[in-house]
C-alpha positions as CSV (number, residue, x, y, z in Angstrom):
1,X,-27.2,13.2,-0.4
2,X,-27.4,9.1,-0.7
3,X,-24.7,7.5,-0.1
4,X,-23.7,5.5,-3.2
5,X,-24.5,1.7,-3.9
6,X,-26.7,1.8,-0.5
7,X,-29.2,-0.8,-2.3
8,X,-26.6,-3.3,-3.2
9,X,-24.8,-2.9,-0.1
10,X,-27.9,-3.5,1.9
11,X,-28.7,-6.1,-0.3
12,X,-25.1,-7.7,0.7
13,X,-25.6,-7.4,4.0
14,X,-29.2,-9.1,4.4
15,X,-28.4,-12.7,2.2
16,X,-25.2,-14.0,4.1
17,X,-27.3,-17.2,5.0
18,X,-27.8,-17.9,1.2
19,X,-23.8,-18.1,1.0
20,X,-23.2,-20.1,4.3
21,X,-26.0,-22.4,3.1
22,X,-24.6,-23.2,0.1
23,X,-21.2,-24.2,1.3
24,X,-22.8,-26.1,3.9
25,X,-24.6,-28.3,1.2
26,X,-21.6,-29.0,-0.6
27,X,-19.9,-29.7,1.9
28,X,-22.8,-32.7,3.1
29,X,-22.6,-33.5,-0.7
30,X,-19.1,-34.6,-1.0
31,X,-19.5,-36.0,2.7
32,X,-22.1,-38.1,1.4
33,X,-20.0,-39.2,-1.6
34,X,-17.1,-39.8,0.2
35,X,-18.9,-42.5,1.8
36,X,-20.6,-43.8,-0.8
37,X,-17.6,-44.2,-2.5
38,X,-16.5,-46.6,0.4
39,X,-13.1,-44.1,-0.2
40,X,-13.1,-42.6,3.6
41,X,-9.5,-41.9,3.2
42,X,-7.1,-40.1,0.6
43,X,-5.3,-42.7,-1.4
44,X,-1.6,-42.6,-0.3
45,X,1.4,-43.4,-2.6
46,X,4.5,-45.5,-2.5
47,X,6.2,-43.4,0.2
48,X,3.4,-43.1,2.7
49,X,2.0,-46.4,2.5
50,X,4.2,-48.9,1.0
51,X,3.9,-51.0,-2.2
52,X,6.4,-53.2,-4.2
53,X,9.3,-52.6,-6.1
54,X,10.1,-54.5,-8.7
55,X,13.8,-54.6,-10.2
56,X,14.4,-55.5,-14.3
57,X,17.5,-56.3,-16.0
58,X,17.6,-55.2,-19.5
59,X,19.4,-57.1,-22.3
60,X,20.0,-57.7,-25.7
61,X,17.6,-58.9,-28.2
62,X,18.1,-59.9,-31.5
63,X,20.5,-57.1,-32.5
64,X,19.0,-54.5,-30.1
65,X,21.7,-52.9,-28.0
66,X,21.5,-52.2,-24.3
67,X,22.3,-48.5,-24.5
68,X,20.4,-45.1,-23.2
69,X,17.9,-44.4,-26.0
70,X,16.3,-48.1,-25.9
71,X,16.1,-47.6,-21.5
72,X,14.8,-44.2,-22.1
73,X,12.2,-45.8,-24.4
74,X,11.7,-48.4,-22.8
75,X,11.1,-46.5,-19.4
76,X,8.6,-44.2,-21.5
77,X,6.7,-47.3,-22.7
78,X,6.4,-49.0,-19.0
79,X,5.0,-45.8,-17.7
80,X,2.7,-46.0,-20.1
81,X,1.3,-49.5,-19.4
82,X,1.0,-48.9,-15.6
83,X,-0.8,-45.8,-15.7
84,X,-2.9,-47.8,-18.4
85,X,-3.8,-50.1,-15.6
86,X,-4.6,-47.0,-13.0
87,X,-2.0,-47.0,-11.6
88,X,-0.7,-43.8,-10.5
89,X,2.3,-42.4,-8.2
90,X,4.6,-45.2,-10.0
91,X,8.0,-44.0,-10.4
92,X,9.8,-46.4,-13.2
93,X,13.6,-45.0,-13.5
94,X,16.6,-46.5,-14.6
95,X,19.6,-47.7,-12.3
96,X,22.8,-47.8,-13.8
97,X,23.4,-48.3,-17.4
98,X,20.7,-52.0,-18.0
99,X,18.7,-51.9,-14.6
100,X,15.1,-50.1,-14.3
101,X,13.5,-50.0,-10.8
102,X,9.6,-50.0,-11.1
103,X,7.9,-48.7,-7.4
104,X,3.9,-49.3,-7.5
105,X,2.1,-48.2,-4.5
106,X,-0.2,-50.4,-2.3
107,X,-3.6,-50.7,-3.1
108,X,-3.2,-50.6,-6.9
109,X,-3.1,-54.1,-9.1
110,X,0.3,-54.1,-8.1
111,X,0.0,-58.3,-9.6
112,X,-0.9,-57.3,-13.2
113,X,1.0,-54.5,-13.4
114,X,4.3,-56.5,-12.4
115,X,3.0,-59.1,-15.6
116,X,2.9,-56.6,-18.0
117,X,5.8,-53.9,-16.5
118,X,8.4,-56.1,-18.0
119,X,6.5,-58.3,-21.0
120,X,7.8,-57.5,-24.6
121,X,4.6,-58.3,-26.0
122,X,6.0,-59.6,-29.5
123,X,2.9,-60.4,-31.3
124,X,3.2,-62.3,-34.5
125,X,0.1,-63.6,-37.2
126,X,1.6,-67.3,-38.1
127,X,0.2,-70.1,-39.8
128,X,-0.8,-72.8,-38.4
129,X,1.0,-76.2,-39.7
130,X,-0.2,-78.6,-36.9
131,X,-2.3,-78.5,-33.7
132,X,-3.7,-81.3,-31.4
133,X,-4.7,-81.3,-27.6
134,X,-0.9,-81.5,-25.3
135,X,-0.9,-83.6,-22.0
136,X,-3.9,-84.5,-20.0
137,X,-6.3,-83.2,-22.9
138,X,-4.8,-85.4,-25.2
139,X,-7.0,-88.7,-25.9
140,X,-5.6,-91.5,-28.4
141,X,-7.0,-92.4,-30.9
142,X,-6.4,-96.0,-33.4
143,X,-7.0,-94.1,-36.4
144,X,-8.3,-90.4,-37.2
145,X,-6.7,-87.2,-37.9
146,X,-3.7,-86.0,-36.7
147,X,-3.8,-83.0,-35.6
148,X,-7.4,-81.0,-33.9
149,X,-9.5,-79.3,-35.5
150,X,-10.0,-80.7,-38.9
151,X,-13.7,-80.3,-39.0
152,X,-14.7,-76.6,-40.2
153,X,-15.2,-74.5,-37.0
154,X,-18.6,-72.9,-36.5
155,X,-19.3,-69.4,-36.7
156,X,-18.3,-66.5,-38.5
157,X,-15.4,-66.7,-41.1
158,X,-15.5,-63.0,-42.3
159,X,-13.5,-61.8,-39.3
160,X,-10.5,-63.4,-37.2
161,X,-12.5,-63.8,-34.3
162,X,-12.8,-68.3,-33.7
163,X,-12.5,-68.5,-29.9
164,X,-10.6,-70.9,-27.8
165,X,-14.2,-72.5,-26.9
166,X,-14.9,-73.3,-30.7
167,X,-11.1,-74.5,-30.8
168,X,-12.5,-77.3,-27.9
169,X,-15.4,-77.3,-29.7
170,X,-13.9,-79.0,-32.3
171,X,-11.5,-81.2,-30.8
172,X,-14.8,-83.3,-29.8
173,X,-15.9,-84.4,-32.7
174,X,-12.6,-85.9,-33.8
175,X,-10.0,-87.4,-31.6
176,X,-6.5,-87.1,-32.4
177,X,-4.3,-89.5,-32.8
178,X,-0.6,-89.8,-30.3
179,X,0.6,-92.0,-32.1
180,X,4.0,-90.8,-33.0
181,X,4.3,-92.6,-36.6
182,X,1.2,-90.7,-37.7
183,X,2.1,-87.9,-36.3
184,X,5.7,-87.5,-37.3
185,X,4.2,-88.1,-40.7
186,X,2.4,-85.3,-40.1
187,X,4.9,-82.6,-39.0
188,X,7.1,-83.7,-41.8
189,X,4.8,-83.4,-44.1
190,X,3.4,-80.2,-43.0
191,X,7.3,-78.4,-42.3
192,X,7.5,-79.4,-45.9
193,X,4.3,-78.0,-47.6
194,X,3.9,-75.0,-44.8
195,X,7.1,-72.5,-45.9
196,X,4.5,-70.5,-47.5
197,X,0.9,-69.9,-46.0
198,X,-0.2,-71.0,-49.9
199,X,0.8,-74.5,-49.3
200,X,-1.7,-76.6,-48.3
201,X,-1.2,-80.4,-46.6
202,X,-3.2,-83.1,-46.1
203,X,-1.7,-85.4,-43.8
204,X,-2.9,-89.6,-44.4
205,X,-3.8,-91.3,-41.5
206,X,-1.5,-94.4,-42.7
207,X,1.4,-95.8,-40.9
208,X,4.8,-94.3,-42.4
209,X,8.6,-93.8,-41.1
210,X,9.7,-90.5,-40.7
211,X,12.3,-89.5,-43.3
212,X,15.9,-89.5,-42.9
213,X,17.5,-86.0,-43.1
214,X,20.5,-85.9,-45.9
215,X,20.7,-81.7,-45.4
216,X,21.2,-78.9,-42.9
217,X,17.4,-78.0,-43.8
218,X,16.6,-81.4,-43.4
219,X,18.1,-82.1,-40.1
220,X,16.1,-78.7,-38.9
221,X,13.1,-80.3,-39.8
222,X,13.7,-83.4,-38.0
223,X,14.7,-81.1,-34.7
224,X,11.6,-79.4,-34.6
225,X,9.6,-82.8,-35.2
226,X,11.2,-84.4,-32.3
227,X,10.8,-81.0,-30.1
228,X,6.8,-80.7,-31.7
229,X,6.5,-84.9,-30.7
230,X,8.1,-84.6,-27.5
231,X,6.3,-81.1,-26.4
232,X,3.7,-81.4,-23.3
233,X,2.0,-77.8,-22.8
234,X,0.6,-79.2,-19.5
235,X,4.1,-78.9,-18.5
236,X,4.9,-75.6,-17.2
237,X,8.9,-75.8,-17.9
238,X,7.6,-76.9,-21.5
239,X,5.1,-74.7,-21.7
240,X,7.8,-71.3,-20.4
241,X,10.9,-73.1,-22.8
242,X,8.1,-74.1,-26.0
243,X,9.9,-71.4,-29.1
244,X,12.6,-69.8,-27.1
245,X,14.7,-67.7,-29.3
246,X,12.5,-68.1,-32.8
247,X,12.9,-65.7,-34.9
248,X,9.8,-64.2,-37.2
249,X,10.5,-66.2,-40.7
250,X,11.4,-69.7,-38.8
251,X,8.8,-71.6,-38.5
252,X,8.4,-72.5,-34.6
253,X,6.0,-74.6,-31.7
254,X,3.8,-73.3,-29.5
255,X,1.5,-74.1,-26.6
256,X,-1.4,-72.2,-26.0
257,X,-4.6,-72.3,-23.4
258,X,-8.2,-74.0,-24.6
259,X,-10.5,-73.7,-21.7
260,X,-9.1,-75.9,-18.7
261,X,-5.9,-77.8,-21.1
262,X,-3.6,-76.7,-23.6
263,X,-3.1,-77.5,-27.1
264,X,0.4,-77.6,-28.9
265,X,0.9,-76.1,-32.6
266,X,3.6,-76.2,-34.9
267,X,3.8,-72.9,-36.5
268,X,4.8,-71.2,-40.0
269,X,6.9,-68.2,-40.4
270,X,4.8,-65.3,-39.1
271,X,3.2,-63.2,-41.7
272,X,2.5,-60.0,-39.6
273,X,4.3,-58.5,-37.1
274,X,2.8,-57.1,-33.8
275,X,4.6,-53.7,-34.6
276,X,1.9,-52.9,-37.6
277,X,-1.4,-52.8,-35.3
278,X,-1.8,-49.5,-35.1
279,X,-5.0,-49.6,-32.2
280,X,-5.9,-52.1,-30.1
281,X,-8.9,-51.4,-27.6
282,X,-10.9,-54.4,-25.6
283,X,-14.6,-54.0,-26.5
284,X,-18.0,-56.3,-25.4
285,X,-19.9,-57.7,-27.9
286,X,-23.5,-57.2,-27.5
287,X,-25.0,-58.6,-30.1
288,X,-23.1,-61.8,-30.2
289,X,-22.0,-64.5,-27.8
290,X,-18.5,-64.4,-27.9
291,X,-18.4,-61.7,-24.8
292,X,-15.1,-59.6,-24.2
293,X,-13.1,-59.1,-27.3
294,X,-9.9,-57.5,-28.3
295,X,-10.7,-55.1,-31.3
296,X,-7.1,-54.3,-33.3
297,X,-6.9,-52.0,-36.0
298,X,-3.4,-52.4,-38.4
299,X,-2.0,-49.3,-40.3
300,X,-1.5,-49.6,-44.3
301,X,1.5,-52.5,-44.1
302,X,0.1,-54.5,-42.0
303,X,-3.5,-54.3,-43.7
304,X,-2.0,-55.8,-46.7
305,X,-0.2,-58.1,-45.0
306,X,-3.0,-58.8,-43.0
307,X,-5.2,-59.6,-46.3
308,X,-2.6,-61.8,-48.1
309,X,-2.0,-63.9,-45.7
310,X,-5.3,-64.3,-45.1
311,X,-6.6,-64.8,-48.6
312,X,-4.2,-68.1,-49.1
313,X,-4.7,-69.1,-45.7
314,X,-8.5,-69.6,-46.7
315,X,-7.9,-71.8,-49.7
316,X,-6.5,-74.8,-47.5
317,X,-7.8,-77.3,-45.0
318,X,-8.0,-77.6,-41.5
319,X,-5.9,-77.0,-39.3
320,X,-4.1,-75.1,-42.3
321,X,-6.8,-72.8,-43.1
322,X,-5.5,-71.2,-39.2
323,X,-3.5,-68.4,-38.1
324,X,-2.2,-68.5,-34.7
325,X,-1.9,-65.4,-33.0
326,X,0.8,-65.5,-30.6
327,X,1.8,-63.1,-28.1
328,X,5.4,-63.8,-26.3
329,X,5.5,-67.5,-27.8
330,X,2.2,-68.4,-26.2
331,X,-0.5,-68.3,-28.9
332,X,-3.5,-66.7,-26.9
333,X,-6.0,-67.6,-29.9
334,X,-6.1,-69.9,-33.0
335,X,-9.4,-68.9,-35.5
336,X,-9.8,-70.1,-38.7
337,X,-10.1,-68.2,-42.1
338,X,-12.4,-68.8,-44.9
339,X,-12.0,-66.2,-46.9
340,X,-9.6,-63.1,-47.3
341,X,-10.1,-60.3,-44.5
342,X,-9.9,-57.1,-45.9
343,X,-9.4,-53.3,-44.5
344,X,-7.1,-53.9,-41.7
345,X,-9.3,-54.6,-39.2
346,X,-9.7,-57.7,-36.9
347,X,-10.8,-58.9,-34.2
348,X,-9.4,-61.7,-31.5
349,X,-12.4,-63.5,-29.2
350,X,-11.6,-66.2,-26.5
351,X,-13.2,-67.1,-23.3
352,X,-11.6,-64.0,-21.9
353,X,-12.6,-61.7,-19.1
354,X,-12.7,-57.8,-19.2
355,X,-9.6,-57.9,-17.1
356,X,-8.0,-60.2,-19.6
357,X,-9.1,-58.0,-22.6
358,X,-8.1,-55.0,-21.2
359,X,-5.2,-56.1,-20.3
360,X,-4.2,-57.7,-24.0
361,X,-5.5,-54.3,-25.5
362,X,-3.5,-52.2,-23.2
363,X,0.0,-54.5,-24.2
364,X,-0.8,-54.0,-27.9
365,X,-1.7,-50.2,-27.6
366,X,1.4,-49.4,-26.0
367,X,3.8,-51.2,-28.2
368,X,6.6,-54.1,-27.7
369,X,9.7,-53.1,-25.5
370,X,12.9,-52.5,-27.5
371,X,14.3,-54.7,-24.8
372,X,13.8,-58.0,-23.2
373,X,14.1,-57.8,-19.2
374,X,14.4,-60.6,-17.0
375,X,13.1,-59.8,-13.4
376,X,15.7,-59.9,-10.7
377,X,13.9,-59.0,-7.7
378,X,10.3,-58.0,-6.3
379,X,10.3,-57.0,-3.0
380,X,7.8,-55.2,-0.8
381,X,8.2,-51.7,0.3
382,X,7.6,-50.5,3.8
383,X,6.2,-47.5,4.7
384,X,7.8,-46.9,7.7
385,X,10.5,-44.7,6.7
386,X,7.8,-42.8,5.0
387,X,5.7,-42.9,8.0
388,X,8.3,-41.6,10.0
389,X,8.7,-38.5,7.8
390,X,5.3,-38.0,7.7
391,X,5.3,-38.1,11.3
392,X,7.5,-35.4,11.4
393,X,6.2,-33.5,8.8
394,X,2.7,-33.0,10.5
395,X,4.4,-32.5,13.5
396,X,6.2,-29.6,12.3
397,X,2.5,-28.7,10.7
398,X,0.3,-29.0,13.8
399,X,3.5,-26.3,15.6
400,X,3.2,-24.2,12.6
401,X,-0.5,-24.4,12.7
402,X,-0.1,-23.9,16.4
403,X,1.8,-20.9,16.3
404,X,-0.9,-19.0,13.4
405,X,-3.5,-19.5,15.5
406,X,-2.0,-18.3,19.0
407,X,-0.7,-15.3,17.2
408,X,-4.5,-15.2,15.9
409,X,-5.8,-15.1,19.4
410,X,-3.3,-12.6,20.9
411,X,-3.5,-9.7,17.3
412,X,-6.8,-10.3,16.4
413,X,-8.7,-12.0,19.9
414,X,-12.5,-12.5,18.9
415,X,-11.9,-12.5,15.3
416,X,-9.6,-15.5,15.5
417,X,-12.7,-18.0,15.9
418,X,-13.8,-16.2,12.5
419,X,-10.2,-17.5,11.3
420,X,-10.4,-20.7,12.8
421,X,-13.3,-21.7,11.5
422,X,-12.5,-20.6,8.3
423,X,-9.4,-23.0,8.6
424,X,-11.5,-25.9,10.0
425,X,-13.9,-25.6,6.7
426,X,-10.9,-25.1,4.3
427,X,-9.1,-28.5,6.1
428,X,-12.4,-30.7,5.7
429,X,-13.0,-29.6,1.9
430,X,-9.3,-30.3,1.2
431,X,-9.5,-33.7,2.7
432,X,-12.9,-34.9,1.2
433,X,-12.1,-33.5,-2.3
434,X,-8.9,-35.4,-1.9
435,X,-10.5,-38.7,-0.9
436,X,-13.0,-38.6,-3.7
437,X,-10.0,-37.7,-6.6
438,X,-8.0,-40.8,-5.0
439,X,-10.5,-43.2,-7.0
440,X,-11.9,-40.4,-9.3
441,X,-8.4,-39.5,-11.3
442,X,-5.9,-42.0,-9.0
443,X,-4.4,-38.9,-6.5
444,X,-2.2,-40.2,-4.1
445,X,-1.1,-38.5,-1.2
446,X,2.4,-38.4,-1.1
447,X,5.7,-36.1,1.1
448,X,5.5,-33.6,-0.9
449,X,1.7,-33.4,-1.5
450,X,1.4,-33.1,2.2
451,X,4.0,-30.4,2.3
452,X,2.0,-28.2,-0.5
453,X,-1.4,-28.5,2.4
454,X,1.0,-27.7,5.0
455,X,1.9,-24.6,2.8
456,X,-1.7,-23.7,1.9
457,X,-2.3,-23.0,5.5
458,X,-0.5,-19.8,5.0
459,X,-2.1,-18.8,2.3
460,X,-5.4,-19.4,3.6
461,X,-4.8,-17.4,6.9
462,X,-2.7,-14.6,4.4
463,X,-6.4,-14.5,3.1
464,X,-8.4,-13.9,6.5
465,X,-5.5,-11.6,7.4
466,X,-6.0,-9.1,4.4
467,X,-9.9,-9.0,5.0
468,X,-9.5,-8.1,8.6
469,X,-6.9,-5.4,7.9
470,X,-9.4,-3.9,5.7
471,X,-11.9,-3.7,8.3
472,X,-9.7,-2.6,11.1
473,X,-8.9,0.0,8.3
474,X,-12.4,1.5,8.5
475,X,-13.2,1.5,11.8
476,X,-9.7,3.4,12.5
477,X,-11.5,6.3,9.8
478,X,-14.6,6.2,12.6
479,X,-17.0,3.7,11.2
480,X,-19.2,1.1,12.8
481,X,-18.6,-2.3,12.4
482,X,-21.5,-3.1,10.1
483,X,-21.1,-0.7,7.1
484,X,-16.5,-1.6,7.8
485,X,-17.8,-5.6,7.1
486,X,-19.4,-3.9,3.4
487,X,-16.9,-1.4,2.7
488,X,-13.7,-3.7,3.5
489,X,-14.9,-6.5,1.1
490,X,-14.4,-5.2,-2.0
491,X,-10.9,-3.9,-1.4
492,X,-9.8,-6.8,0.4
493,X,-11.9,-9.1,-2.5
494,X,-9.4,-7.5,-5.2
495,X,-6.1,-8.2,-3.0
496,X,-7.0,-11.7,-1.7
497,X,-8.2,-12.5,-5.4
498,X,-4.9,-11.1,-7.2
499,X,-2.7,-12.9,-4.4
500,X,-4.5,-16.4,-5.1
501,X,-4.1,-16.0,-8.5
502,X,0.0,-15.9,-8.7
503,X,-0.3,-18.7,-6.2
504,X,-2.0,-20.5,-8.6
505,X,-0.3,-19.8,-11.5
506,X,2.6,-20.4,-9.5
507,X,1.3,-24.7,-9.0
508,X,0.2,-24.8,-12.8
509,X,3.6,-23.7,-14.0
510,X,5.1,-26.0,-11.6
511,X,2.7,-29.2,-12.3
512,X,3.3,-28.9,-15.8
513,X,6.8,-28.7,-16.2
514,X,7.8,-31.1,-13.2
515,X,7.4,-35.2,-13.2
516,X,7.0,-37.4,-10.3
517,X,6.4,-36.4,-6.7
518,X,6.8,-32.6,-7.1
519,X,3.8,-32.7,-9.3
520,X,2.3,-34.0,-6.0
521,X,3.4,-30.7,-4.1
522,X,1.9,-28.2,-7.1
523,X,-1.7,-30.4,-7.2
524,X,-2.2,-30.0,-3.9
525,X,-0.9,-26.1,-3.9
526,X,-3.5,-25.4,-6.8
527,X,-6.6,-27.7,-5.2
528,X,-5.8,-25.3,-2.0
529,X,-5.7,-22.1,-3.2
530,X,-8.6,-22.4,-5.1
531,X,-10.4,-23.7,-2.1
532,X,-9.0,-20.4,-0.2
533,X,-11.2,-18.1,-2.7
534,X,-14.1,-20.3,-2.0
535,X,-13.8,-20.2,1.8
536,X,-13.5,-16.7,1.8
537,X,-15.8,-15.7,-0.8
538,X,-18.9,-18.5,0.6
539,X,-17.6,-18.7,4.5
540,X,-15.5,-15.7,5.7
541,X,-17.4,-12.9,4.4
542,X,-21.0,-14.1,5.1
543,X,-19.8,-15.0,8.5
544,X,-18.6,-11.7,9.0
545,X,-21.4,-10.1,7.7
546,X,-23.7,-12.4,10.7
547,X,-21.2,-11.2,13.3
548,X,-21.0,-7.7,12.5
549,X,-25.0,-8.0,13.7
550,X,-24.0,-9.5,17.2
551,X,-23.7,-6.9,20.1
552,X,-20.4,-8.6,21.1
553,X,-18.8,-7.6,17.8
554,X,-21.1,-4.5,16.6
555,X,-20.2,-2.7,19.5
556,X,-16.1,-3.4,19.4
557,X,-16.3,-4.7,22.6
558,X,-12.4,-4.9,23.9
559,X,-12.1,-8.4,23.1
560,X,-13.9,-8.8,19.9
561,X,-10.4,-7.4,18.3
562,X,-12.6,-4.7,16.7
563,X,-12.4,-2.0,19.4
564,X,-12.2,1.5,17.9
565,X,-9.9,2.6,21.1
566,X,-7.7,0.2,21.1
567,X,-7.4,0.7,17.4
568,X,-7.3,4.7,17.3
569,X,-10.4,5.1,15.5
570,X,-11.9,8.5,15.1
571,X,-14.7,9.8,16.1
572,X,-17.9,7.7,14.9
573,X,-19.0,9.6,11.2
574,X,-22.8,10.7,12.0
575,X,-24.9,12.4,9.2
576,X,-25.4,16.0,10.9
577,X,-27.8,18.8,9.5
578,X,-25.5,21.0,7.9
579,X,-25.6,24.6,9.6
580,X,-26.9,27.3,7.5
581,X,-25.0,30.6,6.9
582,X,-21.5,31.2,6.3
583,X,-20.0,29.6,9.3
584,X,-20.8,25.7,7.8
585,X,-17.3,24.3,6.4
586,X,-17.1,22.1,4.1
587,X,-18.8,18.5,3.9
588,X,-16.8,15.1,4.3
589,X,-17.6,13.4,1.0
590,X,-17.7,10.1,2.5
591,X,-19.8,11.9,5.1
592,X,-22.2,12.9,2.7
């Protein structure tokens, strides 16, 4: 009789190179990535290789209280906008009942990511009343107009998106005037005619006095005159202090950055709030010259906001026919309107870089703080408590390791290389996949992410451990080594298989309903075990199969772990003729 699945079997036993081949390719391939990458190393986080810590103090802001909801939020949003910026393993907690600690490792844009941890990103859409060049920019002028800008702007008008360059542009071709007559003249005049973006006004270039206040409104008027006269935006104090507690429907001043100086505007009440973009994305304009760009989108308010405000900002002159868009008091772009911008769409273009624009995009996408914190500290992290207890930690590894592979050597003697080299396959896949998914999906290495390799070491050798048993298990029933390697797999496939499963299952469950480092730990667990099955499927077995050709192993030599007298194997199982008569018993099935 045939013995069953000879053909396959055979087949099994004559392509182990194909398998061993393949692994060995992959493994050159992510090599050759890795280095490629310039990423040689797996990206570590905060408490392996240090970083900064920055500490915020929460407080009030107009009528928001300091209380658990707004921190939770508030934690939510920052976590948000540092993972927007690629930055991963940052831990953002709160301490005590107004303090949240934000920890970014080293080697991320630790810089931008402390600007925008902590910014409230209030965006407001307000009118602009007055503008003119502020400090060093500023050239007087006997007789002009009062304020920059006055000449239409180039470009576009049936989208917000003037840049700061048409802004200086413009200044060029008309000089304002310092002089503080004129321009108190102007402010006045344009406080008076701006409480409504409808309003227009046309500032004279004639000498006048400024008028005397005889109300409360009045004497408000003359305050921000005097602060709009007196502000210099190449002033850093000025520029930081410039609209300090305005609120939305005052009308307020404003500096804001026009290539290499500053310009100063006096501002209208803002028309639309920050809070009713829906989408904001930073897009590169290909078929014009304006270069990065922020692309907003507003929901159904704002939209109609969005087009009123518009639609009567485009019946007036310049600089009144303006909006400034201002983000935390600093208006970061100033284009004109000529006609009424419809479907809630909009646009805002500068000299900016895709840094810039990304970074403007990610504020606005992630929405304004319910808080406003004022930083109290930024200090940088060490990692030498970390590096101590990683120390440790592979220490404790390297005995453990230590320990499988003696017992290895002493219980299993020539198969141990087998296991060994299975290990020292699994160990360089695990690191390379883990230095190509540092810049790939931002991994970082952390304790407990170390801890779930160390662990995977034991599963791995479980895995090698279950094979051999199933070989040993054939040989002990009197079969040679080459048909055990076959008949052992499939048992031992189904056990290692089922066993690496639960494992698995085991690190999803755990990744997804963990945060922080332990989601480190269950990565690493998963990424592991599912390396196992591939060592053991593409490396193990096929190297088994080569060995089980070698004279060393074929013929259970006493050290090759696979003697059959050490073991208590039976008799080798030979096909006999089968005597004829009545004195032939009966047939071993698996003999036959």
């Amino acid at each position: 009789m045939a013995a069953p699945k000879k053909g396959r079997s055979a087949s099994a036993q004559s392509k182990p190179g194909r398998s061993l081949a393949l692994i060995l390719i992959a493994i050159v391939a992510l090599t050759g990535g890795m280095f490629a990458s310039g990423h040689t190393t797996p990206r570590l986080g905060i408490d392996l290789a240090g970083g900064t810590s920055i500490t915020l103090k929460a407080k009030a802001d107009q009528g928001s209280a300091v209380n658990k909801a707004n921190m939770d939020t508030a934690v939510e949003i920052m976590n948000r906008r540092v993972n927007g910026l690629g930055v991963s393993e940052a831990e953002v907690q709160t301490q005590g009942t107004d303090n949240i600690i934000v920890n970014i490792p080293r080697g991320t844009n630790s810089k931008e990511a402390q600007q925008q941890v902590g910014t409230t990103a209030k965006l407001y859409f307000r009118p602009v009343l007055a503008s003119e060049p502020s400090g060093a920019a500023a050239s007087p002028s006997p007789s002009g107009s009062p304020s920059a800008g006055s000449s239409p702007k180039p470009g576009s008008s049936s989208s917000p998106s003037a840049s700061s360059s048409q802004k200086a542009s413009s200044s060029s071709s008309t000089s304002p005037t310092s002089s503080a007559t004129t321009q108190g003249r102007a402010v006045t005049d344009a406080l008076k005619a701006g409480s409504s973006p409808s309003s227009s006004a046309t500032p004279t270039g004639g000498p006048s006095p400024k008028p005397t206040p005889s109300a409360s409104g009045g004497t408000d008027t003359a305050k921000l005159q005097a602060a709009y006269t007196a502000l210099d935006c190449s002033n850093q104090d000025d520029r930081a202090k410039a609209g300090n507690n305005a609120k939305p429907g005052d009308p307020t001043i404003a500096c804001g950055k026009v290539g290499k100086g500053y310009y100063k505007y006096l501002l209208g009440p803002a028309g639309v709030d920050g809070t009713e973009v829906k989408k904001a994305q930073a897009i590169f304009d290909t078929q014009g010259a304006s270069g990065w760009q922020v692309q907003m989108t507003f929901n159904s308010t704002g939209a109609k906001k969005f087009a009123d405000i518009t639609g009567e900002l485009a019946k007036n002159q310049a600089p009144q026919n303006e909006f400034g868009i201002v983000l935390d008091g600093e208006v970061v772009s100033s284009p004109y309107v000529s006609l009424a911008i419809t479907g809630g769409q909009a646009e805002i273009s500068g000299s900016f870089t895709q840094q810039e624009a990304q970074s403007l995009a990610n504020m606005l996408s992630y929405g304004a703080l319910p808080l406003s914190f004022q930083e109290q500290s930024v200090t940088t992290v060490t990692a030498a408590l970390g590096g101590q207890q990683l120390h440790a930690g592979l220490l404790a590894g390297a005995i453990g390791l230590a320990l499988v592979v003696l017992y290895l050597v002493v219980y299993y003697r020539g198969l141990s290389l087998v296991a060994m080299a299975s290990l020292v396959v699994s160990a360089i896949l695990t690191y390379v996949i883990m230095s190509l998914l540092g810049p790939a999906i931002h991994f970082a290495l952390n304790l407990p992410a170390v801890c779930g390799a160390i662990v995977a070491i034991g599963i791995t050798a479980d895995s090698f451990i279950v094979y051999f048993e199933r070989i040993r298990d054939e040989i002990r029933e009197g079969r040679s080594l080459r048909p055990a390697v076959e008949r052992a797999w499939p048992r031992a496939r189904r056990t290692v298989l089922v066993s690496d499963f639960v494992s698995f299952l085991a690190a999803a469950v755990l990744f997804i309903v963990t945060v922080g480092k332990v989601q480190g730990f269950a990565f690493t667990l998963g990424l592991t075990t599912v390396l196992d099955v591939v060592v053991v499927f593409l490396f193990t077995k096929p190297l088994m199969t080569l060995l089980a050709r070698r004279k060393f192993f074929g013929n259970g030599h006493k050290w090759s772990g696979l003697d059959p007298k050490s073991l208590g194997g039976k008799p080798p199982l030979r096909r006999t003729r089968r005597p004829a008569g009545p004195a032939a018993g009966p047939v071993d099935p698996k003999e036959a």
